[in-house]
C-alpha positions as CSV (number, residue, x, y, z in Angstrom):
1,X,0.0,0.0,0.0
2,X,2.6,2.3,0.7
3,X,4.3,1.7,-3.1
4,X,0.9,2.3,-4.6
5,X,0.6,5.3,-2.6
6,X,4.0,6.5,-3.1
7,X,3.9,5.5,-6.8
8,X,0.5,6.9,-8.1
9,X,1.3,10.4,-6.6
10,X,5.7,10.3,-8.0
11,X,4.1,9.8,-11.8
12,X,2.0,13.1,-10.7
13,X,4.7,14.7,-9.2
14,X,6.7,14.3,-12.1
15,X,5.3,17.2,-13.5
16,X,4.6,19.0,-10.5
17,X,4.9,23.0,-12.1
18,X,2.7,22.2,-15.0
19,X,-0.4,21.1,-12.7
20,X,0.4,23.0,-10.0
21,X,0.2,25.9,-12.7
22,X,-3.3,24.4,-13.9
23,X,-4.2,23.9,-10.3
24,X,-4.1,27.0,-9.3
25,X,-3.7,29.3,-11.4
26,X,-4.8,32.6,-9.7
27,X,-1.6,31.6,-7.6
28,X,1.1,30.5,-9.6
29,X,0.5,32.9,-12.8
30,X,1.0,36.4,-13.3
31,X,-0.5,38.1,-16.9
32,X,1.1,41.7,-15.9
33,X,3.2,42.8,-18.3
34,X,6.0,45.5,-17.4
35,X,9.4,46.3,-15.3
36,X,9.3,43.8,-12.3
37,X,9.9,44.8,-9.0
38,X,13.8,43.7,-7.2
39,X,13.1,40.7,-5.5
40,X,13.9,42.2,-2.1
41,X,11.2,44.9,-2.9
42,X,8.7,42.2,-3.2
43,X,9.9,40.7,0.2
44,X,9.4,43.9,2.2
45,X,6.1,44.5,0.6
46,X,5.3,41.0,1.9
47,X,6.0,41.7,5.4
48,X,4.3,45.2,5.1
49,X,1.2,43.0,3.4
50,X,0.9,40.8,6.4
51,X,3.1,41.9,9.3
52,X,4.9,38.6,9.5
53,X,8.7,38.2,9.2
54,X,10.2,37.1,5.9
55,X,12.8,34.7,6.0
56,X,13.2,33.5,2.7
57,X,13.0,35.3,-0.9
58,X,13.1,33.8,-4.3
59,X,16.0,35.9,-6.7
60,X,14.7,34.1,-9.6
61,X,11.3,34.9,-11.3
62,X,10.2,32.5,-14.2
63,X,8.7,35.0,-16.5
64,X,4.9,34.4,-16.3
65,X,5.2,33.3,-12.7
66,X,3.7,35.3,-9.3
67,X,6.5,35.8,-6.3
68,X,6.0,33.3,-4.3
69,X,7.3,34.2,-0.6
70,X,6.9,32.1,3.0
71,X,5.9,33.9,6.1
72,X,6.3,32.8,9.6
73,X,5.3,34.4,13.3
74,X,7.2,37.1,15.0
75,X,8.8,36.1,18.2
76,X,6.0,36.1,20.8
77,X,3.3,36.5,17.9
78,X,0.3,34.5,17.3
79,X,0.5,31.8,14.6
80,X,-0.4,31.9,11.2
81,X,-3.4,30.4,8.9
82,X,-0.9,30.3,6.2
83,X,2.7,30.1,5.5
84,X,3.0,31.4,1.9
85,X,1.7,34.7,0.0
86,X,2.1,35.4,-3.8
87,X,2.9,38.3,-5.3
88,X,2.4,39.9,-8.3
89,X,6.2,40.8,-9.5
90,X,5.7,43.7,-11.3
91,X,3.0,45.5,-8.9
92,X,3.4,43.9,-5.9
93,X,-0.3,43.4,-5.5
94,X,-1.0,40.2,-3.4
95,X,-2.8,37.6,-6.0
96,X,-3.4,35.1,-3.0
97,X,-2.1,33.1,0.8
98,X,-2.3,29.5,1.5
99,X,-0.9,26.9,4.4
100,X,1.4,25.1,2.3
101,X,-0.3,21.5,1.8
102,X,-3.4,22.0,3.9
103,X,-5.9,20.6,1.3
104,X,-8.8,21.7,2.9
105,X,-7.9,25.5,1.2
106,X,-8.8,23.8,-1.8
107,X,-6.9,23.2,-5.2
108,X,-4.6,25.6,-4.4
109,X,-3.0,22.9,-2.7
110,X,-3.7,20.2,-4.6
111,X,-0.1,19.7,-5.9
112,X,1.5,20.4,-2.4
113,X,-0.7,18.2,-1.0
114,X,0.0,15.3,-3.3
115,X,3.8,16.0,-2.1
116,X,3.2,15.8,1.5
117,X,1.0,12.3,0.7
118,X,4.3,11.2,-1.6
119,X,7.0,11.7,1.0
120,X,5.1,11.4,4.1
121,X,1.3,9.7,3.8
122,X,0.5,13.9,5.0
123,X,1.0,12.5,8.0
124,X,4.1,14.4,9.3
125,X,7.5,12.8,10.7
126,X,5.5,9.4,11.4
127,X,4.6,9.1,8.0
128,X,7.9,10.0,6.6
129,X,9.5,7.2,9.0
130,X,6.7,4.3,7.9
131,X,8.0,5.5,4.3
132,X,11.4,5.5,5.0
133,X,11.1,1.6,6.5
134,X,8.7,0.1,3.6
135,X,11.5,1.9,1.0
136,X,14.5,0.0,3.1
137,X,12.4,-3.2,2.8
138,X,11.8,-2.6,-0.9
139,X,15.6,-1.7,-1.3
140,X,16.4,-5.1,-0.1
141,X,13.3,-6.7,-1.9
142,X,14.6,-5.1,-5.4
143,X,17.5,-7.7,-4.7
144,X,15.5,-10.7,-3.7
145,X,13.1,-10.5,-6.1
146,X,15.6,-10.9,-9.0
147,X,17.3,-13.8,-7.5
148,X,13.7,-15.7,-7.7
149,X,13.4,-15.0,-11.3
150,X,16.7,-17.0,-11.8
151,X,15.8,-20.6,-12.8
152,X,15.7,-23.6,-9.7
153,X,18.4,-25.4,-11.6
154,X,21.5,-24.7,-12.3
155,X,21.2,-26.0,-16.0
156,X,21.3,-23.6,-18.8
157,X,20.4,-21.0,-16.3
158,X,20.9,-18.0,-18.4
159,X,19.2,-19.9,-21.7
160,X,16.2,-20.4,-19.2
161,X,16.1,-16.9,-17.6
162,X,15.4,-15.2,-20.7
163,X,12.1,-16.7,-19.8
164,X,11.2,-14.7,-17.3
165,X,11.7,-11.4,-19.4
166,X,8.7,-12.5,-21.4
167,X,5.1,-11.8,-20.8
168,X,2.5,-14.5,-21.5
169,X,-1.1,-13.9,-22.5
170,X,-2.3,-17.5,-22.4
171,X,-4.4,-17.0,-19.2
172,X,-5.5,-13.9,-16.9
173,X,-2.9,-15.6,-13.8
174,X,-0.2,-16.0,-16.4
175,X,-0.7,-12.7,-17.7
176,X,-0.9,-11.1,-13.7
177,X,2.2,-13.4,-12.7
178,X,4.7,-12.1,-15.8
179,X,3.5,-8.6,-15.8
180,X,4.9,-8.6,-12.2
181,X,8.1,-10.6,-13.1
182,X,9.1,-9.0,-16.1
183,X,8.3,-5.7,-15.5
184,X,10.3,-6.1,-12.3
185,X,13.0,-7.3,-14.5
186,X,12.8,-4.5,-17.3
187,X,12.3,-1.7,-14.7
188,X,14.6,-3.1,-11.9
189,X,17.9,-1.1,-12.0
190,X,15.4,1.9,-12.1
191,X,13.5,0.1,-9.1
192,X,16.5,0.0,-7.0
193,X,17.3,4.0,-7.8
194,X,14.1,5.1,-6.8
195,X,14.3,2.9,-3.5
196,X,17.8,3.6,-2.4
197,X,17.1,7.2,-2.6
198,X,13.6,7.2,-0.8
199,X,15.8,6.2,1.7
200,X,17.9,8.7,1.3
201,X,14.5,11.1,1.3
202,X,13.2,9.6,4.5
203,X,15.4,6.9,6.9
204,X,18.7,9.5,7.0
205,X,20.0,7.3,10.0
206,X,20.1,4.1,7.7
207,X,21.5,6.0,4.5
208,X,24.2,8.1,6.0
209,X,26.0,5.2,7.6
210,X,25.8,3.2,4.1
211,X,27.1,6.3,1.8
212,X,30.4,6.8,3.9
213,X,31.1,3.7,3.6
214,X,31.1,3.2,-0.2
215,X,31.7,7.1,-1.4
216,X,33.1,9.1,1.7
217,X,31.8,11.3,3.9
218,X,31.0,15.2,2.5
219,X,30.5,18.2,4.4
220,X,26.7,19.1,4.8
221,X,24.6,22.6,6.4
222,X,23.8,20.2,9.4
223,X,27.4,20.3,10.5
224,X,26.9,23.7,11.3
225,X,26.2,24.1,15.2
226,X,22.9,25.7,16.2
227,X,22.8,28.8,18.2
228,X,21.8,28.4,21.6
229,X,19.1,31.2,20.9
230,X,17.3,32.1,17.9
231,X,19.2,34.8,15.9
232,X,16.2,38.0,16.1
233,X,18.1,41.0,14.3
234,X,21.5,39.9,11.7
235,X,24.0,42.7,11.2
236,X,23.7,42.0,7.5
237,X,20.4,43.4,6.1
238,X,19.2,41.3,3.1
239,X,20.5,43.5,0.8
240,X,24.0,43.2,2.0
241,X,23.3,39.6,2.3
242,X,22.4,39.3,-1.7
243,X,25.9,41.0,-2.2
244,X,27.6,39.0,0.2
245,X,26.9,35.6,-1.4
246,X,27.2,36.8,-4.9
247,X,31.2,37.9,-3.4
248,X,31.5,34.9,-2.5
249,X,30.1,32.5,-5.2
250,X,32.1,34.0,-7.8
251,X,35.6,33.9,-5.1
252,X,34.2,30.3,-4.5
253,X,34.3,30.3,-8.3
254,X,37.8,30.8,-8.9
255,X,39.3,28.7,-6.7
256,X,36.7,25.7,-7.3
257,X,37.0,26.6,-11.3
258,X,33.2,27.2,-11.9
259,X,31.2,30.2,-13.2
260,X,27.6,30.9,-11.3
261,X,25.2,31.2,-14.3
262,X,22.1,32.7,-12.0
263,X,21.1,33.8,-8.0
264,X,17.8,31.1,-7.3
265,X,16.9,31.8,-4.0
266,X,17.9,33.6,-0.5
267,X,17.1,32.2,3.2
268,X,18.0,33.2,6.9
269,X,18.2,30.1,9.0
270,X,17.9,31.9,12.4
271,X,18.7,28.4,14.3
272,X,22.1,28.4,12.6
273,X,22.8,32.0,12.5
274,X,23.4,31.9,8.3
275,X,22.1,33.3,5.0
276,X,22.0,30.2,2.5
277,X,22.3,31.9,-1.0
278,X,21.7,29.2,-3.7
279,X,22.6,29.6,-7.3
280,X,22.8,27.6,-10.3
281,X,26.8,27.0,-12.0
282,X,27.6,25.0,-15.0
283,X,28.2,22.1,-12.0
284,X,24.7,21.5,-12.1
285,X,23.0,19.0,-13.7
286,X,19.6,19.6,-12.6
287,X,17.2,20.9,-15.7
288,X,14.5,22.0,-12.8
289,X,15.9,23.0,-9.5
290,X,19.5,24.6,-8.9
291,X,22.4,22.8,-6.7
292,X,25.0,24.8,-5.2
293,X,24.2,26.2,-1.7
294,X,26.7,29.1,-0.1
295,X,26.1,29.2,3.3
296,X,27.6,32.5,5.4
297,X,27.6,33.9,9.0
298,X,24.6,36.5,9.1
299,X,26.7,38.9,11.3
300,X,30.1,38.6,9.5
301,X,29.4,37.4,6.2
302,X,32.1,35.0,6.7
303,X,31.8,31.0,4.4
304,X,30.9,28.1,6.6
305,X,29.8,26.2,4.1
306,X,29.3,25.5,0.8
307,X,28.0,23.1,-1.7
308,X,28.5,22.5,-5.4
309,X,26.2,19.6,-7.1
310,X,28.9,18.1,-8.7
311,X,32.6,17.5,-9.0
312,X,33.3,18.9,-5.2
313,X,33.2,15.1,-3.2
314,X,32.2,11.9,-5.0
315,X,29.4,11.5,-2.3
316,X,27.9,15.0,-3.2
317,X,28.4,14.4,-7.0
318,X,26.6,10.2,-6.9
319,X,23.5,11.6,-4.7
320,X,23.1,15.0,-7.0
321,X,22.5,12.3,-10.2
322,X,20.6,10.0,-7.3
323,X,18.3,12.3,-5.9
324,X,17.5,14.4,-9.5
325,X,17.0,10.8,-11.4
326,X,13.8,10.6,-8.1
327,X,12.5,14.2,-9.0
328,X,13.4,14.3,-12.6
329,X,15.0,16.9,-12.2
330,X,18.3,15.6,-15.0
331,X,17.5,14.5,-18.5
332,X,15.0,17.1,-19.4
333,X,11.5,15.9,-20.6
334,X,12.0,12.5,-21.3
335,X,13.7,11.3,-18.4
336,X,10.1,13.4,-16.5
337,X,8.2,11.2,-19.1
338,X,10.0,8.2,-17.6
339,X,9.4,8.8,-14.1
340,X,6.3,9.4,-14.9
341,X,5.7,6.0,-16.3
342,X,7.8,4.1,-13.4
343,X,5.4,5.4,-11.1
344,X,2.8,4.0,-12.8
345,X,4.6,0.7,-13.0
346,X,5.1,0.7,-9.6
347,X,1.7,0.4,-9.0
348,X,1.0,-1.9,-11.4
349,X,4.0,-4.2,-9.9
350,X,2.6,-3.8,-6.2
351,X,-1.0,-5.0,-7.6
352,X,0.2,-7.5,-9.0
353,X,2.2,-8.5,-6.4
354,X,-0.5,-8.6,-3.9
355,X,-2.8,-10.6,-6.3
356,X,0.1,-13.6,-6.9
357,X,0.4,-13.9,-2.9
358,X,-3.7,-13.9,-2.4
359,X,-4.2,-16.3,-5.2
360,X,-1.2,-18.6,-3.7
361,X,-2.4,-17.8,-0.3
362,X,-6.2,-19.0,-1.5
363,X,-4.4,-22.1,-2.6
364,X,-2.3,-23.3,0.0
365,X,-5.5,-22.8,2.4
366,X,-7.6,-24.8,-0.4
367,X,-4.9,-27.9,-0.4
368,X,-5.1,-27.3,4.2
369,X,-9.0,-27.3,4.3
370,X,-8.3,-30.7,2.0
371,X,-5.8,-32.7,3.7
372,X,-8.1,-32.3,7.0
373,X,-11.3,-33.7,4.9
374,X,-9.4,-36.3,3.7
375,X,-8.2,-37.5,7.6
């Protein structure tokens, strides 16, 4: 149940801008035409709009696209009945507010919604552990479940496996039975990526331990000691902030021998005491979402940490293709079109798979309700 779940919404999520740009459009889209506002602009107005703080601002735009900025509670203030506000970019007028996957609000959150049921059943760190353990147990069933397609006998093996690559249409339990064994076969090495890294997504304590093992360890934001209180007021305004991480991306650039190609995003992480500036490079590899993450004191401006998608640690490098083979996020359309279609098949294989044990089940209790008549 937990495949079919998480395998029905991933062939969704696959194209998760398109529909969430269909789902709610009064959101997502902006028609205004003109000089757009600076992207700090837009974050103040936010704040002004709904006298929340701001601690995170988008630097890219997709033309056609509203500003899209989170709020949170002031220190002390009351909470919030939603988390996000769009803005139109080029007045600044406020097109709509939601509580990010609270599907109650409607379609807004249709798509974000859809997320929350993909990674965690919407059913917060619980669901995202019960995940995380069904995807170790289908890690290790990707591997069990080839060795039983291998032939009993050791006899012209290989000439007999090819067998089990086919699909026969002689009878609906032949059909059922090779539809879950050969599509497990053609699909498996793309089973086993989308396993391993919804373990990676989900059951951290399990998937750390493994990855420095085989690739290394890599440095990571959670290194980065909290604060022992909340940082209120940085010395570095956002503005200052912007120019700060743009220093030191392209300082990062020349000793690391990479050229940032656009700013994506910046964020204060008040528990750590940082701005994270992210940006894309020509190190990425993602088509959809950028990669390298600069993370500086707030008060200093000083590095602590920073992050390029690939060619910085071998680690870093295996779970940037890992991860954006999951989202689609590498490969452009047709690798989205893929995804797409291995979620599908991953419900189709977990079907299946449920009718072949209930039909073997039914029999085994058949030839047991027998051998008792028959004493």
């Amino acid at each position: 149940m937990f495949l079919i779940v998480a395998g029905g919404t991933g062939s969704l999520l696959a194209f998760y801008p398109e529909l969430e740009r269909i789902a709610a459009p009064s959101f997502m889209l902006s028609e205004t035409s003109g000089q757009r506002l600076d992207p700090l602009v837009l974050r103040a107005r936010a704040e002004a709009i709904t006298g929340r703080q701001v601690d995170f601002v988008p630097l890219h735009i997709a033309a056609g696209d509203t500003a899209i900025i989170s709020v949170s509670p002031k220190p002390g203030a009351a909470s919030l009945n939603f988390d996000e506000i769009a803005l139109d970019p080029v007045t600044g007028a406020e097109r709509g507010r939601r509580t990010w996957g609270d599907i109650t609000q409607g379609t807004v959150n249709l798509m974000p919604f859809l997320y929350k049921l993909h990674y965690s059943l919407a059913a917060g760190e619980w669901g995202q552990l019960a995940l995380g353990l069904a995807a170790l147990i289908w890690a290790v069933d990707c591997f069990v479940g080839w060795y039983l397609t291998l032939p009993a006998t050791h006899v012209r093996r290989w000439w007999h496996w090819r067998k089990a690559w086919a699909v026969r249409r002689t009878s609906r339990a032949k059909l059922n039975f090779d539809l879950h064994r050969a599509g497990g076969l053609w699909l498996w090495p793309i089973l086993l990526v989308f396993a391993w890294s919804s373990v990676g997504f989900n059951l951290e304590q399990v998937y750390s331990p493994v990855m420095k093992v085989v690739l290394g360890d890599a440095p990571s934001l959670a290194d980065v000691r909290p604060q022992s209180e909340a940082m209120v007021q940085p010395r570095l305004d956002w503005a200052e902030a912007r120019e700060r991480g743009r220093q030191i991306v392209a300082q990062a650039g020349l000793r690391e021998s990479f050229v940032m190609t656009r700013a994506e995003w910046l964020r204060l992480d008040r528990v750590r005491g940082v701005y994270i500036y992210a940006f894309q490079s020509d190190r990425d590899v993602y088509t959809r979402f950028v990669g390298g993450r600069a993370a500086f004191d707030a008060n200093t401006g000083q590095l602590v940490h920073l992050k390029l998608p690939t060619g910085q640690f071998a680690r870093t490098t295996f779970e940037t293709w890992l991860f954006g083979l999951h989202i689609g996020a590498v490969l452009g359309l047709p690798w989205r079109i893929v995804v797409s279609i291995v979620g599908l098949g991953i419900v189709v294989l977990s079907v299946t798979g449920v009718l072949i044990w209930t039909r073997k089940r039914s029999a085994r209790i058949f030839r047991h309700r027998a051998s008792q008549y028959q004493l």
